[in-house]
C-alpha positions in Angstrom: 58.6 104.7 -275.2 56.1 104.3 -272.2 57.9 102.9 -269.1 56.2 100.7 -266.3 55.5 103.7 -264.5 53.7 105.1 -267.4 51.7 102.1 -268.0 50.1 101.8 -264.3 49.6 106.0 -264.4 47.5 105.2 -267.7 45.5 102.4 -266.0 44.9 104.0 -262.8 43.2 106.7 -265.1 41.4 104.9 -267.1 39.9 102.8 -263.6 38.8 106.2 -262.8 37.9 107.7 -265.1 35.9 104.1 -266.0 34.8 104.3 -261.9 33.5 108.2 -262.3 31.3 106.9 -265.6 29.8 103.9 -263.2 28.7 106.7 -260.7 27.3 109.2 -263.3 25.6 106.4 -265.2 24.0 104.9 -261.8 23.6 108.8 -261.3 21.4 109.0 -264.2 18.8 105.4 -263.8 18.6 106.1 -259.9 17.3 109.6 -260.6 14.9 108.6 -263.5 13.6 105.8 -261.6 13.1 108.5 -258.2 10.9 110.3 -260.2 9.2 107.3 -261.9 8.0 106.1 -258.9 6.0 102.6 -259.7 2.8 102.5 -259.6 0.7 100.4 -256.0 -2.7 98.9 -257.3 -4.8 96.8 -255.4 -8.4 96.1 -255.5 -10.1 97.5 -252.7 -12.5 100.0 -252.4 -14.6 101.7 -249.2 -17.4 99.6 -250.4 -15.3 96.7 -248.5 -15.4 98.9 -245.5 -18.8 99.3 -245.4 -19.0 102.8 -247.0 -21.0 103.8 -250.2 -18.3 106.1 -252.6 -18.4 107.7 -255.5 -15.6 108.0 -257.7 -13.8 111.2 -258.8 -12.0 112.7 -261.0 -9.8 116.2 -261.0 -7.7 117.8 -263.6 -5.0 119.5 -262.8 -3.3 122.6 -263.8 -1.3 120.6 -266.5 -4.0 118.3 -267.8 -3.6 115.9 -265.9 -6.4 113.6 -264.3 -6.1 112.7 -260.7 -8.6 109.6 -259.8 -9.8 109.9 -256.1 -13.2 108.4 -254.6 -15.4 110.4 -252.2 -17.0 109.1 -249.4 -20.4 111.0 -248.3 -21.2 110.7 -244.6 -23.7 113.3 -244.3 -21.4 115.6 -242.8 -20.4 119.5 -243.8 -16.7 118.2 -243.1 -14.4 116.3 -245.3 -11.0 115.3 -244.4 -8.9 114.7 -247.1 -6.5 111.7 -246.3 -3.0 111.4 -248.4 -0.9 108.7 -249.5 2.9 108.3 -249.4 5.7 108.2 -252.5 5.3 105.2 -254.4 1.8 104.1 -252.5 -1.8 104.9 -253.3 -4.9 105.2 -252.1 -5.4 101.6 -251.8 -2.4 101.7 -249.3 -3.1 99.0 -246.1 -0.8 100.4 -243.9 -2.3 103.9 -243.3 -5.1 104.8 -245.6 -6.9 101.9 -245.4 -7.4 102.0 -241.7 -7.6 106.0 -241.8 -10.0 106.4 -244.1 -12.1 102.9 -241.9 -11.5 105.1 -238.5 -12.3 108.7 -240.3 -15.5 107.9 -242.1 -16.7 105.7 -238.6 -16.6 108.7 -237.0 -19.2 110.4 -239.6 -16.3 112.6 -241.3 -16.7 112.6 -244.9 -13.4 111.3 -246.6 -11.7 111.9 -250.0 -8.6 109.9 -250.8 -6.8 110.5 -254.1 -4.1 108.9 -256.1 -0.8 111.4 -256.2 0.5 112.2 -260.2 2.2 109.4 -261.3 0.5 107.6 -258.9 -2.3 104.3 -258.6 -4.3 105.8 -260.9 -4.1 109.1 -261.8 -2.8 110.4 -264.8 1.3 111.3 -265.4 4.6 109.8 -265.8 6.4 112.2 -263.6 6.5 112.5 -259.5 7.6 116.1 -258.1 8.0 114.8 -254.7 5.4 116.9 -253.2 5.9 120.5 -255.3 3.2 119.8 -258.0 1.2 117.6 -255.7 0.5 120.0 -253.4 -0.8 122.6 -256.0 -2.9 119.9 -257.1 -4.3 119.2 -253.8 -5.5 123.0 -254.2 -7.5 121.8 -257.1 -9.2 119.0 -255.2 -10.1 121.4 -252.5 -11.2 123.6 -254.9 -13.4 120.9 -256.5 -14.7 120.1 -253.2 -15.8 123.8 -252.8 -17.7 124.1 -256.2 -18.9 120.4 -256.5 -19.7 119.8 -252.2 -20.3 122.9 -250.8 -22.5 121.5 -248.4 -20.3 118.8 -247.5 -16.9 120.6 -247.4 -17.8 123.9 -245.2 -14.8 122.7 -243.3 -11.9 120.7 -244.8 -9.3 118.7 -243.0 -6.0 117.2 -244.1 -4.6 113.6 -243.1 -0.7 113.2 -245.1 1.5 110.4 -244.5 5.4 110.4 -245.4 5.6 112.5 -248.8 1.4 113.2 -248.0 2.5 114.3 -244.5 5.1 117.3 -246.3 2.2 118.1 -248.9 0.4 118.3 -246.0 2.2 120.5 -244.0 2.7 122.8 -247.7 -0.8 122.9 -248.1 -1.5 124.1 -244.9 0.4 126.8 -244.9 -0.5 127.4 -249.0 -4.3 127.1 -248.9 -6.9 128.8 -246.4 -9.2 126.7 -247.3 -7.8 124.0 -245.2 -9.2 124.7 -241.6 -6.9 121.7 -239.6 -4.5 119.1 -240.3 -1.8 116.1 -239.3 1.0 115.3 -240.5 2.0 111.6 -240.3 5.6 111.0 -241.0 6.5 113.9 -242.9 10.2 114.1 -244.7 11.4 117.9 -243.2 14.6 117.6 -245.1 13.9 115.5 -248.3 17.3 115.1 -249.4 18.1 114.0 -245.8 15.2 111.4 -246.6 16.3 110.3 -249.3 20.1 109.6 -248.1 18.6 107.7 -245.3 16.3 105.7 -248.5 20.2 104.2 -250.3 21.0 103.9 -246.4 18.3 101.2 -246.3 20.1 99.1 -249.1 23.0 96.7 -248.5 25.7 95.7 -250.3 28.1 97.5 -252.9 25.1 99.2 -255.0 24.3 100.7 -252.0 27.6 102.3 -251.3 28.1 103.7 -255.5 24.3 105.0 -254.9 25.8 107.0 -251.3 29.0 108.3 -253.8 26.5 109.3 -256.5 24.3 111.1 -254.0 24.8 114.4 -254.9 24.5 113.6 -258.6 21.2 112.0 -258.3 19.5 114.8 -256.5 21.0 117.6 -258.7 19.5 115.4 -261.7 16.4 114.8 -260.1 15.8 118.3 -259.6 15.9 119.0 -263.0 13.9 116.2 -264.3 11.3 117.6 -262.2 12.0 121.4 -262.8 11.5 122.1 -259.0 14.1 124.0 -256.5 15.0 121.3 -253.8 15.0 124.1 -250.9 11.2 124.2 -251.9 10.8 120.6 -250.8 12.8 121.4 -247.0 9.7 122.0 -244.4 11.4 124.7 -242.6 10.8 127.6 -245.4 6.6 126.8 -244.4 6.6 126.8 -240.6 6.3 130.5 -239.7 3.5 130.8 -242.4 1.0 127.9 -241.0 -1.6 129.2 -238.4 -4.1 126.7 -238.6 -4.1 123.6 -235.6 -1.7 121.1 -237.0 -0.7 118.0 -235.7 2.8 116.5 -236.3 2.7 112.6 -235.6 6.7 111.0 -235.4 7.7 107.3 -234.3 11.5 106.9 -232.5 11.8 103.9 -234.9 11.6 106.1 -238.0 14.3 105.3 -240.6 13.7 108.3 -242.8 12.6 111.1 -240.6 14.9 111.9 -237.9 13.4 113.0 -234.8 16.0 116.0 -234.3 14.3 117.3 -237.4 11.0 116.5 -236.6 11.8 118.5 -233.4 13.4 121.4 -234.7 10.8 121.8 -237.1 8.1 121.7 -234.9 9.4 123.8 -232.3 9.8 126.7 -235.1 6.5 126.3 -236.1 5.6 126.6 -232.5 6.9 129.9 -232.1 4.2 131.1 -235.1 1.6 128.9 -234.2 0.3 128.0 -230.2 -2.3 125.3 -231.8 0.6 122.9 -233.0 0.9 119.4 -231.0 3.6 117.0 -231.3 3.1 113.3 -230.5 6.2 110.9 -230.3 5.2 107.1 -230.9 7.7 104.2 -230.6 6.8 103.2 -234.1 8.6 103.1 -237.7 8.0 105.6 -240.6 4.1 105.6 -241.2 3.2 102.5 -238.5 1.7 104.3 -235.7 -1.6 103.6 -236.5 -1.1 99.8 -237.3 1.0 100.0 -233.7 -1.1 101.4 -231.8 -4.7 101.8 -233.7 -7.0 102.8 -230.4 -4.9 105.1 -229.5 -4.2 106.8 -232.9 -8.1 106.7 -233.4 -8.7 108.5 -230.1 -6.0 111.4 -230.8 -6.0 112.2 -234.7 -10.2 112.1 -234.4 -10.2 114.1 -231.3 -8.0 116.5 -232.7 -10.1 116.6 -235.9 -13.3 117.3 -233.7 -11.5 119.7 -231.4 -11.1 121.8 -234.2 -13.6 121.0 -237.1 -16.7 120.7 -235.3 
């Protein structure tokens, strides 16, 4: 016969053994929904800037149809500008304004939607490890389809466009300058500081879960997570980079902004760091002129 001892044991086991379930089932949706991010539409277009665009359209490796537009301002430059994790091109914050200041300065500008993204094709986000290979195809598209217009390509990334980015500049050699808005340099670091952004009791199971969610993550996506951690690519970029960070930055730390940067510095003398006050991604809403003046400068410096 079970005694009262017995009793609470079997209940205390059964809390947590019902407690470890909540976690691995939380596990499970949080992961699923990390790598089906929701898709950002609006209805915009550089036509409400001002600028005539075509639309385009790449496939990837896997089939997949990434939907872009292409602005044409006569030059034999074009700067490709890159959205964040769960934005698009129709983004406000950044690409809106980027894309205004980029083509006003008589760069042309392609913008396209990430997998999974606005409106390209897929169901699944890698977080940056497919992406970037795609971006290889856009530049590559650029090559056969605007030769004239893409002698010289440059690359503007913000957040999760900042680290493909930074990926593609040291991946591609086709890619002849770029900045780096924002860029996650640890992504599982980012994402920690993502649940730290939530309140309440959800947010705490989701900080228990943590490791879970990332392990399943990284297998719903088939990628190796140390290939999403920015410090494995700074001794292989040489081309003039630009790393842009804001002390207000909830995701990206500034210690690892720094420490990143200052080993890609020692392979690299044509890396600049500049520090903002600003949030994740806000500098150029913050501080517009300014941004204007130093990301085109820096794009002229070296592209023209």
């Amino acid at each position: 016969m079970i005694g009262l001892i017995g009793i609470i044991l079997i209940i205390i086991v059964l809390l947590v053994v019902l407690f470890a379930l909540l976690i691995i089932g939380l596990a499970f949706v949080a992961a699923n929904k990390l790598v089906r991010p929701p898709r950002h539409k609006r209805s915009w277009t550089p036509k409400d800037l001002g600028y005539d665009y075509e639309d385009a359209v790449v496939e990837t490796s896997d089939g997949l149809k990434l939907k872009g537009w292409f602005i044409d301002r006569g030059s034999n430059t074009t700067i490709l500008a890159i959205h964040g994790y769960t934005s698009s091109k129709w983004d406000e914050t950044y690409m809106k304004p980027v894309i205004n200041i980029l083509a006003k300065n008589g760069f042309n500008v392609a913008a396209f939607d990430f997998r999974a993204h606005g409106e390209s094709g897929g169901e699944t986000t890698t977080l940056g490890y497919l992406e970037v290979r795609d971006y290889m195809k856009i530049i590559d598209w650029l090559k056969k389809n605007k030769p004239d217009k893409s002698e010289k390509i440059g690359v503007i990334g913000y957040s999760m466009g900042g680290a493909v980015t930074i990926m593609l500049s040291a991946m591609d050699n086709h890619v002849n300058a770029a900045v780096a808005d924002s860029p996650y340099i640890d992504i599982v670091e980012s994402g920690r500081r993502w649940i730290n952004r939530m309140k309440g009791l959800l947010k705490h199971l989701l900080i228990l879960g943590y490791p879970l969610i990332v392990s399943i993550a990284s297998r719903k996506m088939n990628v190796n997570i140390d290939d999403l951690r920015m410090y494995k690519y700074a001794d292989k970029i040489k081309i003039p980079i630009l790393i842009i960070a804001g002390e207000k930055d909830d995701l990206v730390s500034l210690e690892e902004i720094k420490k990143f940067y200052n080993e890609l510095k020692k392979h690299n003398e044509n890396a600049e760091l500049w520090i903002t006050e600003s949030a994740h991604v806000r500098s150029i809403a913050d501080k517009p002129e300014e941004y204007e003046k130093k990301v085109v400068g820096f794009f002229k410096r070296w592209l023209t």
